[in-house]
C-alpha positions, 0 to 999 in steps of 0.5 A: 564286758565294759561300756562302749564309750559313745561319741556323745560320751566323749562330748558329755565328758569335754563339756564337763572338763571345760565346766570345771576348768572354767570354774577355776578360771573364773576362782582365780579371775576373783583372786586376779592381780593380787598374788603378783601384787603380794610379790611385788610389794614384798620385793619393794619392801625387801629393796627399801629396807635394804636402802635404809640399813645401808644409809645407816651404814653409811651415817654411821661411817661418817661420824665416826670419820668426823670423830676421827676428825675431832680427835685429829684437831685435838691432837693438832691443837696439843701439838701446836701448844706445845710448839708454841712453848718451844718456842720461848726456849728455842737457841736460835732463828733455825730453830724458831723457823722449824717450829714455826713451820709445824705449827703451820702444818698442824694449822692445816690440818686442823683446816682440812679436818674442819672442812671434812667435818662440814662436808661429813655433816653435810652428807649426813644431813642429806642422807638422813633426809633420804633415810626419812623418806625411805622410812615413810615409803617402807612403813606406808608400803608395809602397811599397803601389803598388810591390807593386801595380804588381808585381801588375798587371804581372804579370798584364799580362804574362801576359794581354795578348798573349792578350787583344790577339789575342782582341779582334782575333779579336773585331773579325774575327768581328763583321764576318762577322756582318750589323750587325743582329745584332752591333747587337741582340747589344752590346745585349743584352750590354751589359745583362747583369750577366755580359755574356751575350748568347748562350747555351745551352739547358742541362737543358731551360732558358736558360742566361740566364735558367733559365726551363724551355723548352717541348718545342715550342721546344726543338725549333725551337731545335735546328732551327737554322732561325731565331734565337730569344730568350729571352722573359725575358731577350732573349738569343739560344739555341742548342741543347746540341749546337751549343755543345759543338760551337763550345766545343771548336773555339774552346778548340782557337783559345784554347790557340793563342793562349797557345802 
């Protein structure tokens, strides 16, 4: 015949749960902003290093539009040359005037040529001195996010084998206690700042809230007869001498983990 499961039972068995789950808050408390550090540092990364490829792209459209420009210039200046010497055999003033105006069209272009080659140069300038700050920012980011890895990997290497076993601990004692209860407890938790669902009475207060316990109650409490909550906060209490008793068997359960 199975053990019936008494109310202090179920007391012993929250207060355990809230044990181990505040032992992984405070695991990943440790680990604090570092992931989210980690991740932003990557994408900071990844957004630089798109920035340079593409002023590099660009650096290299330019001066290949300024050596498209050079080419334009030396064929201009061949084309006005060769002008120039039709110009010595031309029959008449038509002719010569023809000439003229090729030669001053080609004189244009090599004038427009010349200044997009400035402004292309110009440009370039400008984009390389963006290029080089963007390069120091990514290698003095890259270098932040190396140190950063180092410290998450650390403190990974440290906790995780402690948290893993803590939040299978976590899902082993959940089962044992009835869906109403684990229910009414992720609740409860899930809205409190320090993630405490179930605490002591501690100098005649809740440990939750720290409003002062009647007497009467702090005796029904201690009874372990049935569960009762804080009016002010909805978190469930049990009594001083239950709490130390399930703090040092599960600290003994902690300290095994990290052995």
């Amino acid at each position: 015949m199975a053990k019936e499961v008494t109310v202090e039972d179920k007391l012993r068995a929250l207060y355990d749960l809230q044990l181990i789950d505040s032992r992984i808050d405070k695991i990943r408390n440790v680990r604090g902003e570092l992931p989210l550090e980690v991740e932003d540092l990557e994408d900071e990364i990844a957004g630089l290093s798109t920035r340079v490829a593409k002023m590099n792209e660009e650096i290299e459209e330019l001066d290949l539009e300024i050596k498209n420009k050079k080419a334009l210039i030396k064929e201009s200046t061949e084309k006005i040359a060769r002008y120039e010497t039709q110009q010595k055999n031309v029959r008449n003033n038509r002719e010569f005037d023809a000439l003229s105006k090729e030669i001053e069209f080609q004189q244009l272009e090599i004038e427009l040529a010349e200044k997009r080659i400035k402004e292309h140069k110009a440009r370039i300038d400008g984009k390389k001195e963006m290029q080089k700050s963007s390069e120091e920012k990514l290698k003095e980011r890259k270098s932040h996010l190396e140190f950063k890895r180092g410290e998450l990997e650390s403190i990974l290497k440290e906790t995780q084998k402690e948290e893993e076993t803590l939040l299978k601990k976590s899902e082993e004692f959940s089962e044992k206690i009835e869906e109403r209860l684990i229910k009414a407890y992720k609740r409860i938790r899930g809205g409190a700042k320090n993630g405490l669902a179930v605490v002591p009475v501690e100098r005649g207060a809740s440990g939750g809230s720290f409003f002062t316990i009647p007497p009467q109650r702090q005796l029904e409490i201690a009874s372990r007869k049935k569960i009762i909550t804080d009016e002010h906060s909805g978190r469930v209490l049990v009594d001083p001498e239950l709490a130390r008793e399930e703090e040092e068997r599960m600290e003994k359960l902690f300290t095994s983990f990290v052995k």
